[in-house]
FIMI-312288 format. One line per 10 residues: number of its first residue (from 0); for each residue x, y, z of N, C-alpha, C, O. Coordinates in steps of 0.2 Angstrom, whole numbers, plus 2048, in hexadecimal, padded with zeros to 3 digits. Each point is the difference from the previous one (the first is absolute). Layout:
<nodes>
NUM) X,Y,Z,X,Y,Z,X,Y,Z,X,Y,Z; ... $
</nodes>
This chain:
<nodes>
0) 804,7FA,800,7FC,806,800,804,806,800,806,800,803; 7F9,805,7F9,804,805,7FF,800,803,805,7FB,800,803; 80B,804,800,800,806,807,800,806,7FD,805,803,7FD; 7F7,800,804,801,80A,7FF,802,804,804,7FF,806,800; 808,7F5,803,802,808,804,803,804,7FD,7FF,806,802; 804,7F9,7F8,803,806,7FB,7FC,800,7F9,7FE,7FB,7FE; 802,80A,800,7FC,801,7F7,806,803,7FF,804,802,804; 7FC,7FE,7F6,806,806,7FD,7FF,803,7F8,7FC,7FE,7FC; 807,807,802,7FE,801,7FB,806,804,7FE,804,802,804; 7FC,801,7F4,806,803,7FE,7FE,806,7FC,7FB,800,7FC $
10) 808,807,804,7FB,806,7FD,803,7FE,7FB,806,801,800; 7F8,7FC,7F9,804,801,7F9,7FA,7FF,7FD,7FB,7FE,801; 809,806,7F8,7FB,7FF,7FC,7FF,7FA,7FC,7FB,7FF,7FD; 80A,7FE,803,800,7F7,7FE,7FF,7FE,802,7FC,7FC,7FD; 802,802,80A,7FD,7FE,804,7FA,7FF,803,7FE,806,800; 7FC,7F7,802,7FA,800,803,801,804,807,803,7FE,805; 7F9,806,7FB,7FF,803,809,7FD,7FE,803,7FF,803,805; 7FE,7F6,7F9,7FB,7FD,807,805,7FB,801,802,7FD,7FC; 7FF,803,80B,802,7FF,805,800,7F7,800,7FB,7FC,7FE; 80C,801,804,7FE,7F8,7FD,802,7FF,808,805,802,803 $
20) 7F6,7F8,7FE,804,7FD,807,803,7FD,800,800,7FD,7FB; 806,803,80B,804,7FD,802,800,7F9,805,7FD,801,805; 804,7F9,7F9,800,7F9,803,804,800,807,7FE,7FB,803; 806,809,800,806,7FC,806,7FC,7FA,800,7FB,7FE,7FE; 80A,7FD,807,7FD,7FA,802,7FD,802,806,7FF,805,803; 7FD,7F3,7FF,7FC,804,806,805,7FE,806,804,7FC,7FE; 7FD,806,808,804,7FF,805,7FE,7FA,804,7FA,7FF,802; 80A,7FE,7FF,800,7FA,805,7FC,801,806,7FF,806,802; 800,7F4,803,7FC,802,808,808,802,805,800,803,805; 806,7FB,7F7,806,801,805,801,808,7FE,802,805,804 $
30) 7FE,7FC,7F5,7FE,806,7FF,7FD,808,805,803,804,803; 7F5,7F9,7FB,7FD,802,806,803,801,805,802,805,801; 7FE,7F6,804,800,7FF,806,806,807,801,800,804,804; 805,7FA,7F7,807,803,801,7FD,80B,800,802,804,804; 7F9,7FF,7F8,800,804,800,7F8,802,805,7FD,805,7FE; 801,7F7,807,7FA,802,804,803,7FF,806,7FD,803,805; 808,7F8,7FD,802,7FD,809,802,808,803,800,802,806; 802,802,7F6,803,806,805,7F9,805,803,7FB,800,7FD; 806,804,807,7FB,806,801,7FD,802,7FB,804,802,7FB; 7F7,7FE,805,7FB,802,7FA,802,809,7FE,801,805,804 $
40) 7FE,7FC,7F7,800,80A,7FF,7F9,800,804,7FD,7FC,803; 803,80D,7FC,7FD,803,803,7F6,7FB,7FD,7FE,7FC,7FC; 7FE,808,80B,7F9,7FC,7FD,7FD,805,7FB,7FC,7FE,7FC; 807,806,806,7FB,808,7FB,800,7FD,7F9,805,7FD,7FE; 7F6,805,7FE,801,7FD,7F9,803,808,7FC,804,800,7FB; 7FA,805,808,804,806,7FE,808,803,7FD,805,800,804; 7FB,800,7F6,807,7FF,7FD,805,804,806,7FE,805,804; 806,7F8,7FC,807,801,804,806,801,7FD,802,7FB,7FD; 800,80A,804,808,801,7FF,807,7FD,807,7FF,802,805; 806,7FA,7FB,804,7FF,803,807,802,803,801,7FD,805 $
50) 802,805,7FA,807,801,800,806,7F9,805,801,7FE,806; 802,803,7F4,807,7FA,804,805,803,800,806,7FE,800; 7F9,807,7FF,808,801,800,804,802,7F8,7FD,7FD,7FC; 808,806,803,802,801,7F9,7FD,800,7FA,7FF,806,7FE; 800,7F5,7FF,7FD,800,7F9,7F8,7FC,802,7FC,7FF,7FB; 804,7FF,80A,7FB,7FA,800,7FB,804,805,801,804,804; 7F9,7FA,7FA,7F9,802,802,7FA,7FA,7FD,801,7FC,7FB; 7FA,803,808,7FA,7FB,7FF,7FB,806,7FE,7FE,806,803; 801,7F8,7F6,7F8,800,7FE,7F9,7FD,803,7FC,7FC,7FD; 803,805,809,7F8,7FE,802,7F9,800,7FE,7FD,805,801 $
60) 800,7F4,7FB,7FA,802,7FE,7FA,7FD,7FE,801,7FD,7FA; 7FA,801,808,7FC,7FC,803,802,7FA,804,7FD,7FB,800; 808,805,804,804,7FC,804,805,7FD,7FD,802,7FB,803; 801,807,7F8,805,7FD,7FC,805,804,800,7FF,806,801; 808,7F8,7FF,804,802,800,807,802,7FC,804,7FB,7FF; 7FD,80A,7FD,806,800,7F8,804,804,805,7FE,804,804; 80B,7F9,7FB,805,800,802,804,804,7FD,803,7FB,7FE; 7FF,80A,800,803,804,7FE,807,800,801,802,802,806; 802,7FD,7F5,808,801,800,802,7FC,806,803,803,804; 7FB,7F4,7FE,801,800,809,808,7FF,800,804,7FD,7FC $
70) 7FC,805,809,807,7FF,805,7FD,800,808,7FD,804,804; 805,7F5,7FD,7FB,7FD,807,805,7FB,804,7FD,7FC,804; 808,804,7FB,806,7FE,802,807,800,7FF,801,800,7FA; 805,800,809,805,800,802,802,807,7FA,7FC,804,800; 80A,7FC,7FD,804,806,7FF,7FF,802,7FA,7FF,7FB,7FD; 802,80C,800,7FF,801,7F9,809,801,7FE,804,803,803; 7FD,7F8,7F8,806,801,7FE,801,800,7FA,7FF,7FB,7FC; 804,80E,800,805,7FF,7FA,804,7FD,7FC,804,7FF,804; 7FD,7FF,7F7,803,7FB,7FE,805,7FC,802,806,7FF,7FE; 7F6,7FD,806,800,7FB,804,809,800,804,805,7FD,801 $
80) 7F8,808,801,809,802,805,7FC,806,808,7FD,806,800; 804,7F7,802,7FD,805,808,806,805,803,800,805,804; 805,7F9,7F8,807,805,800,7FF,805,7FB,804,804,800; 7F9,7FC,7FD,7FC,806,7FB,7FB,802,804,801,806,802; 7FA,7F7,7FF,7FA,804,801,7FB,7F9,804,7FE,7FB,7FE; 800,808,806,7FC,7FC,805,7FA,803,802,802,805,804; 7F9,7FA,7FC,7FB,806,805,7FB,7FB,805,7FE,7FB,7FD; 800,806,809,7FC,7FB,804,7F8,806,801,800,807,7FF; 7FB,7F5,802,7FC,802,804,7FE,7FF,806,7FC,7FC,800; 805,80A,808,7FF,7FF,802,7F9,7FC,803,800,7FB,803 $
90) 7FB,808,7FB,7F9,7FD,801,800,7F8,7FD,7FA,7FD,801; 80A,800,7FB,800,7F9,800,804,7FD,806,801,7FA,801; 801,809,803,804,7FA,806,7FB,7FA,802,7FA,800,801; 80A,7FD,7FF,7FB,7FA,805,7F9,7FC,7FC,7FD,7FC,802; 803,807,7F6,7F8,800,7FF,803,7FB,7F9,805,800,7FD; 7F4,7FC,800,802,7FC,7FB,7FB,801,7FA,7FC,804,802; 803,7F9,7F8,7FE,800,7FC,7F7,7FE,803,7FB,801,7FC; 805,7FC,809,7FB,7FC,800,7FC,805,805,7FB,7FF,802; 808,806,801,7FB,805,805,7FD,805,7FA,7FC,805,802; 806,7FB,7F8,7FD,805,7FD,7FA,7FD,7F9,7FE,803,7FC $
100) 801,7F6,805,7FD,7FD,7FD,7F7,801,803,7FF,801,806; 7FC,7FF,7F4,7FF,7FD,7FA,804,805,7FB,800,806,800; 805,7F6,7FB,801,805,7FA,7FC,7FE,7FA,802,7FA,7FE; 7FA,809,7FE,7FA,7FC,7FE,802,802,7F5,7FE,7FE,7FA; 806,807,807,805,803,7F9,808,802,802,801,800,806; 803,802,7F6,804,802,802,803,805,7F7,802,7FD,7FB; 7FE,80B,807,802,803,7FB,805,804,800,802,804,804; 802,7FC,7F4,808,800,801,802,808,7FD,7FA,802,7FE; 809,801,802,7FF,806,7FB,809,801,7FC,802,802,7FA; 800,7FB,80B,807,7FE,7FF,803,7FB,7FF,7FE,7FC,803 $
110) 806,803,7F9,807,7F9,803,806,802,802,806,7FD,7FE; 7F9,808,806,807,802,804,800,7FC,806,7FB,7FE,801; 809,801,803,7FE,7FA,808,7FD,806,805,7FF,7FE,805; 800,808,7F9,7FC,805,806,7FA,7FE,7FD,7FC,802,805; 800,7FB,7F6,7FB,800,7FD,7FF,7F8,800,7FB,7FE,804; 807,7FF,7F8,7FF,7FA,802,806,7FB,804,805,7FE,7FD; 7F8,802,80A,806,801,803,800,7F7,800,7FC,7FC,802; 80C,802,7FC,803,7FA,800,7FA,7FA,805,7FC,7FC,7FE; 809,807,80B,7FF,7F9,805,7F8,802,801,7FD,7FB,802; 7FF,80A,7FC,7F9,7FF,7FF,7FC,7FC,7FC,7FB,7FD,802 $
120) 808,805,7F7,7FD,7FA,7FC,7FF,7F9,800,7FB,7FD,7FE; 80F,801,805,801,7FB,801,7FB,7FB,805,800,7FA,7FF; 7FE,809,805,7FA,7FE,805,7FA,802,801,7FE,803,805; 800,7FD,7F5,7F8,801,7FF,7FD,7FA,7FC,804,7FD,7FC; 7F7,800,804,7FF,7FC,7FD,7FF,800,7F9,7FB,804,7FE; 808,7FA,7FF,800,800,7F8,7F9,7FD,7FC,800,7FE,7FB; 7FA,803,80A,7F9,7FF,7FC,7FE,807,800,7FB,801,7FC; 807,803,807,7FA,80A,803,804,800,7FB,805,7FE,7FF; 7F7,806,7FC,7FD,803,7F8,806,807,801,7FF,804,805; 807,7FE,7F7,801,806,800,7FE,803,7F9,7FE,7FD,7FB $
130) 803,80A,806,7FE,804,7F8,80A,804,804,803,800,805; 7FD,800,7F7,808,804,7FD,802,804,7FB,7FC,7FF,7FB; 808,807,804,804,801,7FC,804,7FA,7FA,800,7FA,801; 802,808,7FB,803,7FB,7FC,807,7FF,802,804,7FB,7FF; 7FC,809,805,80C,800,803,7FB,7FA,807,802,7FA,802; 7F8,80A,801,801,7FA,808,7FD,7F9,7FD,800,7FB,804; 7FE,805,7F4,7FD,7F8,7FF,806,7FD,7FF,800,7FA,802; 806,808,7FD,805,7FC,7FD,801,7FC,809,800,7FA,801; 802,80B,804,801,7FD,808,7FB,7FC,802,802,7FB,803; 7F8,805,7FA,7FA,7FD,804,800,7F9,7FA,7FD,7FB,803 $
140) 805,803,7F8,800,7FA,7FC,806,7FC,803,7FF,7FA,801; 809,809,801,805,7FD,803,7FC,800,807,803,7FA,801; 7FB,806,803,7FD,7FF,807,7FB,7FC,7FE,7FD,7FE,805; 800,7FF,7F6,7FE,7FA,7FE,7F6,801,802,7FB,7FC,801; 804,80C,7FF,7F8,800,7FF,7FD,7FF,7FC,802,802,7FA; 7F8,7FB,806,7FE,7FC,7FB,7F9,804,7FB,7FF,800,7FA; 7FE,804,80B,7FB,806,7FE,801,808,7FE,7FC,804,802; 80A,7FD,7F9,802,806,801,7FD,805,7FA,7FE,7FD,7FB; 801,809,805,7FC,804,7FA,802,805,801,7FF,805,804; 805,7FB,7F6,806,806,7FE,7FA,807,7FF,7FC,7FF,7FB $
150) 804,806,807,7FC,804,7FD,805,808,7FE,803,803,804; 7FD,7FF,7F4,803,804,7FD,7FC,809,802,7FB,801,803; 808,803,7FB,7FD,809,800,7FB,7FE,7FC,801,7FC,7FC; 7F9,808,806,7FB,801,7FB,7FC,7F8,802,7FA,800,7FD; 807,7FA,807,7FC,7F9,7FE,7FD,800,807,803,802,804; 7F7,7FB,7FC,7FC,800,806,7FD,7F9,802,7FE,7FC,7FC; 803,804,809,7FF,7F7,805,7FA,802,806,802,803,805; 7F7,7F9,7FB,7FE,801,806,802,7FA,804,804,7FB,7FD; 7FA,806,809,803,7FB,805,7FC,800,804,7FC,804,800; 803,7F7,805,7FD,7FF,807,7F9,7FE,7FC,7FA,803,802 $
160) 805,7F8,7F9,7F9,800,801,7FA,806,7FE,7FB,802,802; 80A,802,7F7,7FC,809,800,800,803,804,7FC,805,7FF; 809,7FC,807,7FF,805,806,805,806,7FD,7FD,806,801; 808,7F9,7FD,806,804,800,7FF,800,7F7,7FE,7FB,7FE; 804,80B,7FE,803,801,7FB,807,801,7FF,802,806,802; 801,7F8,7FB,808,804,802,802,801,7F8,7FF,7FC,7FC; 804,809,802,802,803,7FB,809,803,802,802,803,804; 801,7FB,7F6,809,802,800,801,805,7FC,7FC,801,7FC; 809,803,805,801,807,7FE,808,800,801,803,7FD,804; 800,807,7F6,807,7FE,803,805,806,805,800,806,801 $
170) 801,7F5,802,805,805,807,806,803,800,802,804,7FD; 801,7F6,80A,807,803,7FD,802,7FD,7FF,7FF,7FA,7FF; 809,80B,7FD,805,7FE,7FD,806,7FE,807,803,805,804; 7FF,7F4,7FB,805,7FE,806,806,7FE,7FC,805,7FD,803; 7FB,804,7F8,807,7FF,7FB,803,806,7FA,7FE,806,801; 804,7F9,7FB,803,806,7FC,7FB,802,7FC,7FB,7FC,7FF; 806,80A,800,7F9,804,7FB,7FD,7FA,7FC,7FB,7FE,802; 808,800,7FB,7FF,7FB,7F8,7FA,7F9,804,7FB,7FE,7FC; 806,800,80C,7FF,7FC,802,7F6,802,7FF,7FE,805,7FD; 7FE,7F2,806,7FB,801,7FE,7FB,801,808,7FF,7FC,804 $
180) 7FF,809,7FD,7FB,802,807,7FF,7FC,802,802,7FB,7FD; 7FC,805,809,7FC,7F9,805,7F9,804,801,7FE,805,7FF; 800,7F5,802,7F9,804,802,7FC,803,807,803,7FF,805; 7F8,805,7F9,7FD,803,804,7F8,7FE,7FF,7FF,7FE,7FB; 7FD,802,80A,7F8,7FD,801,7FB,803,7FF,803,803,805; 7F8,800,7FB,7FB,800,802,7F9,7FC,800,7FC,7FE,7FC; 804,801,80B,7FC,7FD,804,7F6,805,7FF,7FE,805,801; 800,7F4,7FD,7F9,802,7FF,7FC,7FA,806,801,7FA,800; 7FB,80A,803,7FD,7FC,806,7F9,802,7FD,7FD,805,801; 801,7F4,7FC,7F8,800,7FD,7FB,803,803,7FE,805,800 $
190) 801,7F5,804,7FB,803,804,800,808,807,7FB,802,803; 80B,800,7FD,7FE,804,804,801,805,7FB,7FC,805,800; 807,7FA,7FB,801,808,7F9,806,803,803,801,805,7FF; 805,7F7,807,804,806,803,806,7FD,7F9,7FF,7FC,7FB; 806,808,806,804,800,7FB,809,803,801,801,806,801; 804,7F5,800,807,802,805,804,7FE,7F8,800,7FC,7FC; 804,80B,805,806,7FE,7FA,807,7FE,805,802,802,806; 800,7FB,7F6,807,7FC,804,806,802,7FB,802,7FF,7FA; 801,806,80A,807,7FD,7FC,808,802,804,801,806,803; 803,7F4,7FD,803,7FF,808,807,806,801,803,801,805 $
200) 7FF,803,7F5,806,806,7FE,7FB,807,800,803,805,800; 7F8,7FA,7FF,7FE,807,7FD,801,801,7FB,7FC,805,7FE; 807,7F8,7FC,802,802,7F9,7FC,7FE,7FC,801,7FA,7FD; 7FA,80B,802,7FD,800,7FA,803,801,7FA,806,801,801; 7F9,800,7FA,803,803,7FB,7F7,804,7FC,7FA,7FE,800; 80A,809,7FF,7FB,807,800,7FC,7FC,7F8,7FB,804,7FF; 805,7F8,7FD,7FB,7FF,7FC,7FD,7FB,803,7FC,7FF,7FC; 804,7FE,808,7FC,7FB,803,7FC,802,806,7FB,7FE,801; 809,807,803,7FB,802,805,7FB,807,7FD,7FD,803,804; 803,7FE,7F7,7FC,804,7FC,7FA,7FD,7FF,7FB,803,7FE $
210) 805,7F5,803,7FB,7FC,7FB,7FD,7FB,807,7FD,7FB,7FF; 803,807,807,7FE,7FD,806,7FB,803,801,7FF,806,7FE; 7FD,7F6,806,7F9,803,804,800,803,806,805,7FE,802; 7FA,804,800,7FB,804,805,801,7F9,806,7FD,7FB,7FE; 806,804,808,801,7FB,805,7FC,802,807,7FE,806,801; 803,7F6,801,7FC,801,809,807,801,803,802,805,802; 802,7F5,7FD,805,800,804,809,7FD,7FD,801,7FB,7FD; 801,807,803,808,804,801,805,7F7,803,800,7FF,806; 802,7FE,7F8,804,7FC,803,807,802,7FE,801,7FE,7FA; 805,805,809,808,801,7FD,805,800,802,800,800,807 $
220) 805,800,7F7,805,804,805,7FE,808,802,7FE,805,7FC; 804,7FC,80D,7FF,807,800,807,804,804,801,805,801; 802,7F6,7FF,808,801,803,806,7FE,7FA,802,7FB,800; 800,809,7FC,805,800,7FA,804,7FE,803,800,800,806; 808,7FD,7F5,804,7FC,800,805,801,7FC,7FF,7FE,7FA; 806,807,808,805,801,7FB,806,7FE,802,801,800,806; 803,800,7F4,809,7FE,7FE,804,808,801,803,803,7FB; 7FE,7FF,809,805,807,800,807,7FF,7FB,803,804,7FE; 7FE,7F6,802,807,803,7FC,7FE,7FF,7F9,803,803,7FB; 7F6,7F8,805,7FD,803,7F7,7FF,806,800,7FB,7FF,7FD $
230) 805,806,805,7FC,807,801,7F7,7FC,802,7FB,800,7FC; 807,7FF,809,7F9,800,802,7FA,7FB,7FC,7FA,7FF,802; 809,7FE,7F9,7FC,7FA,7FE,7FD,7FE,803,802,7FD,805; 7F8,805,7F9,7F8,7FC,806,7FF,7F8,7FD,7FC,7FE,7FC; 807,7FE,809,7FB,7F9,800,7FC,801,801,7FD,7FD,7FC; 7FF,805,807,7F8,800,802,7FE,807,800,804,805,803; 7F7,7FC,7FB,7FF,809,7FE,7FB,7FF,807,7FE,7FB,803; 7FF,80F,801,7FE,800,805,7FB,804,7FF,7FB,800,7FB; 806,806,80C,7FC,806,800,7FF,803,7FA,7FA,801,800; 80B,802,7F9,7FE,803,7FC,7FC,7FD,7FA,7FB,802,7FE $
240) 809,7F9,801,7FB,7FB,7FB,7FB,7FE,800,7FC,800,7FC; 802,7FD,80E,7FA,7FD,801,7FB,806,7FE,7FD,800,7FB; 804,807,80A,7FC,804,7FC,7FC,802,7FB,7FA,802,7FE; 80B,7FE,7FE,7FE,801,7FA,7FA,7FB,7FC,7FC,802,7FC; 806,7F8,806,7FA,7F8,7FF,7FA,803,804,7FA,800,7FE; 806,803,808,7F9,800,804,7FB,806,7FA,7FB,800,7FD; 80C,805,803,7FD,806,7FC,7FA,7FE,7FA,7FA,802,7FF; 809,7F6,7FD,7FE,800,7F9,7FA,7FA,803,7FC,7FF,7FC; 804,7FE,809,7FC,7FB,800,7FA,801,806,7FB,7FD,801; 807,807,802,7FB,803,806,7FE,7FA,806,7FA,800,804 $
250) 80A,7FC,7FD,801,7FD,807,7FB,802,805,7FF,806,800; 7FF,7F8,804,7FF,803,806,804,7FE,807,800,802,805; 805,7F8,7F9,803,7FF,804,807,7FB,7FD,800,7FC,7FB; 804,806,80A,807,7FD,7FD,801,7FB,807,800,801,806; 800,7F8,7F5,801,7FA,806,808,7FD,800,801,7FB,7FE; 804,80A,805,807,7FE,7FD,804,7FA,803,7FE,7FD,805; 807,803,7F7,802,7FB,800,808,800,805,804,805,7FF; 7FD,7F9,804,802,801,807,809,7FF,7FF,803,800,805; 800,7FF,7F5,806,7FB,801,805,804,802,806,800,7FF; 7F6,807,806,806,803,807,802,7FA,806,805,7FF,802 $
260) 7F6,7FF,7FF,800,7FA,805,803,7FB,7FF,801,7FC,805; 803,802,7F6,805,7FA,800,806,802,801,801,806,7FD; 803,7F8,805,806,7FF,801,806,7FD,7FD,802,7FA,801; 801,80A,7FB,805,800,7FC,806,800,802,802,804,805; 802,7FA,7F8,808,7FF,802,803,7FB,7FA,7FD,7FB,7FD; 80C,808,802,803,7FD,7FC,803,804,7FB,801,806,802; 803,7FA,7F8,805,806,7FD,7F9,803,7FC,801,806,801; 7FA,7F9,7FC,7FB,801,7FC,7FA,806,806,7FD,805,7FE; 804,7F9,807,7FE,805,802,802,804,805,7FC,802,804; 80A,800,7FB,803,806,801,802,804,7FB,804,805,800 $
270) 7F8,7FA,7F9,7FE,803,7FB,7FA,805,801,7FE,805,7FC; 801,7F9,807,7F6,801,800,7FF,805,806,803,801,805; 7F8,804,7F7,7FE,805,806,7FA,800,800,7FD,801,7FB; 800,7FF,809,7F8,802,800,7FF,808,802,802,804,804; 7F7,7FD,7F6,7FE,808,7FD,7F8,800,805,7FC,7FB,801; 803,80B,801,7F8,802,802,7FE,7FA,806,803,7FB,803; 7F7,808,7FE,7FC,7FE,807,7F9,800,7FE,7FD,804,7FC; 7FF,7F7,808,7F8,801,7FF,7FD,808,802,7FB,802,7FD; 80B,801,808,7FC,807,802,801,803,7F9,7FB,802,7FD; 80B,7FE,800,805,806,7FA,7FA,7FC,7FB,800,804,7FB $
280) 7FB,7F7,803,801,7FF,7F9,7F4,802,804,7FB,7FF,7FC; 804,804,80B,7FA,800,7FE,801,808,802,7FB,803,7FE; 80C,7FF,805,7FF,808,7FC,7FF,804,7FA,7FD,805,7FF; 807,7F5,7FD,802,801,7FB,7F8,801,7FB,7FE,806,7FE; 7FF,7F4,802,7F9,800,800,7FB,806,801,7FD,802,7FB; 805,7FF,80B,7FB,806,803,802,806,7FB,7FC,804,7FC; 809,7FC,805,803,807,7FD,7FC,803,7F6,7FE,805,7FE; 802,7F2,7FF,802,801,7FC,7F6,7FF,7FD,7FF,800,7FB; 7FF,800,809,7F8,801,800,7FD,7F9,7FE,7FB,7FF,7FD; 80A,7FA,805,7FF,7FA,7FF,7FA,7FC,804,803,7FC,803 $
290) 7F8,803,7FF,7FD,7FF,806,800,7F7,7FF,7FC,7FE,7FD; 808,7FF,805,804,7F9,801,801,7FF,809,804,803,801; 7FB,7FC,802,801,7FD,808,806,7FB,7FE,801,7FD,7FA; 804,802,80A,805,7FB,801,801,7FD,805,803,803,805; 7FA,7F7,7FB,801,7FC,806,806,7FE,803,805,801,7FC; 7FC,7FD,80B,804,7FC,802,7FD,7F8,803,7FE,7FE,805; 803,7FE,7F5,7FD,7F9,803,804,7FE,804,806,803,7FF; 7F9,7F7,806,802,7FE,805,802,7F8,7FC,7FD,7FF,7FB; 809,7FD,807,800,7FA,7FF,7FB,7FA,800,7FF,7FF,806; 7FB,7FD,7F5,7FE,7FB,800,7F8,804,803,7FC,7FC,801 $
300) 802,809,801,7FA,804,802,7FC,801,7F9,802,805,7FC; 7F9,7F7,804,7FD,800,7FB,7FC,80A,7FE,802,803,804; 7FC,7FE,7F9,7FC,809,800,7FB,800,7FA,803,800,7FA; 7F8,800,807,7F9,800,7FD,801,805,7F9,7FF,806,801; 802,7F8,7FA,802,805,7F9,7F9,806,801,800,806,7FF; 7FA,7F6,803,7F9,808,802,801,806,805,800,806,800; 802,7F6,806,802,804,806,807,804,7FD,801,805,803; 801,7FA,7FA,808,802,7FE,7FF,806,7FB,804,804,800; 7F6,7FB,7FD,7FF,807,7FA,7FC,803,802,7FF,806,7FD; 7FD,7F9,807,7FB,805,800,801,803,80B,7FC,802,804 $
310) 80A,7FE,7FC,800,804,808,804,807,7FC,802,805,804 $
</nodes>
């Protein structure tokens, strides 16, 4: 019997635009078992926003749960040298894959390890359905996932059973100009109509954020990351850029992405400086006649995406 957790569809004009379903297999009872024995999410059936920590947050919605970028155990490591570059999370001590389960999707934007992070994938069960980037399908086929759905800029996948819409847009660039973007999301929540763009640098590029909608909610970096001896090379763009995204999309709320909270160490980052503050980027905001709120979420504290827009 076919499963409709995902439909997909491709904007071309060669192409048909009705939306053709996707088969995954069905999940076994060991399956099951493996993603229900932990504490249940919240009971609210009320879409939820989560935050974990650096790249990683839960989409909450109708009790289901989409895993974003996870990093849910042990250390992020650079080219596989912790004498380059190592970063921890404090808020994971002590905690395992299994205190943050049901994971009922899980979706990638990158195939960088801050994005699809190695010792995470490697202990996830290889039957949860991921959607990816084409750079994270390639990690997610060598980790031996068996349900994966690459989705390109411009192509769109529902998920959860028609709950969620998710459409790709291209984002940033994490390699040389020439190099090909990673993706960026917007999340469409059917039945509520609420509607959250995701993109984990800020970097849009100015003909693409020209061609975005109108969003409720803002997920990004809001603390920049630059290279002072490149002149200030921003790995992660911040305050000035986010702004400028809320200006074109009219956010009511920015749900950031926290990777002040990790803890980095190594010759790689003693490169790295971190830019702006949540005060500096809702100054900024105010000033600039932006009316966006910027939160400060809490570690694993679920927050009501309705209560969150409308206070």
């Amino acid at each position: 019997m076919p499963n409709p957790t995902l439909t997909f569809s491709r904007p071309s004009a060669a192409i048909s635009t009705r939306p053709r379903v996707l088969t995954p297999p069905r999940p076994t009872s060991r399956a099951s078992r493996l993603h229900c024995s932990a504490a249940p999410a919240s009971t609210s059936t009320q879409p939820k926003l989560t935050s974990l920590d650096s790249n990683t947050f839960i989409i909450e919605v109708a009790g289901k749960r989409v895993f974003v970028d996870p990093w849910l155990t042990d250390s992020l490591v650079f080219g596989d040298n912790k004498a380059f570059y190592e970063s921890t999370k404090p808020a994971l001590s002590g905690k395992s894959i299994a205190d943050f389960e049901p994971i009922d999707l899980v979706i990638l934007t990158q195939g960088l390890p801050d994005h699809a992070h190695p010792p995470t994938l490697k202990k996830l069960d290889k039957r949860i359905p991921v959607v990816v980037s084409p750079s994270a399908a390639e990690v997610c086929r060598k980790m031996g996932f068996e349900n994966i759905t690459v989705v390109k800029p411009g192509e769109k996948v529902v998920i959860l059973d028609g709950e969620i819409e998710l459409e790709a847009f291209s984002g940033s660039l994490v390699g040389p100009p020439w190099s090909t973007r990673e993706n960026g999301y917007i999340y469409r929540l059917v039945k509520s109509g609420l509607t959250i763009l995701h993109e984990p640098h800020c970097d849009i590029p100015d003909s693409v954020l020209r061609s975005l909608p109108v969003v409720d909610v803002m997920v990004s970096s809001a603390i920049g990351i630059t290279m002072p001896l490149l002149g200030n090379f921003p790995v992660v763009r911040g305050v000035e850029e986010g702004a400028e995204i809320a200006r074109k999309i009219k956010a009511k709320v920015l749900f950031p992405l926290t990777n002040w909270r990790a803890e980095g160490k190594g010759m790689l980052n003693g490169l790295l400086k971190e830019k702006g503050s949540l005060e500096e980027y809702q100054k900024t905001l105010d000033r600039s006649g932006v009316k966006m709120k910027v939160l400060d979420p809490m570690f694993n504290q679920p927050v009501d995406i309705m209560d969150m827009i409308s206070k």
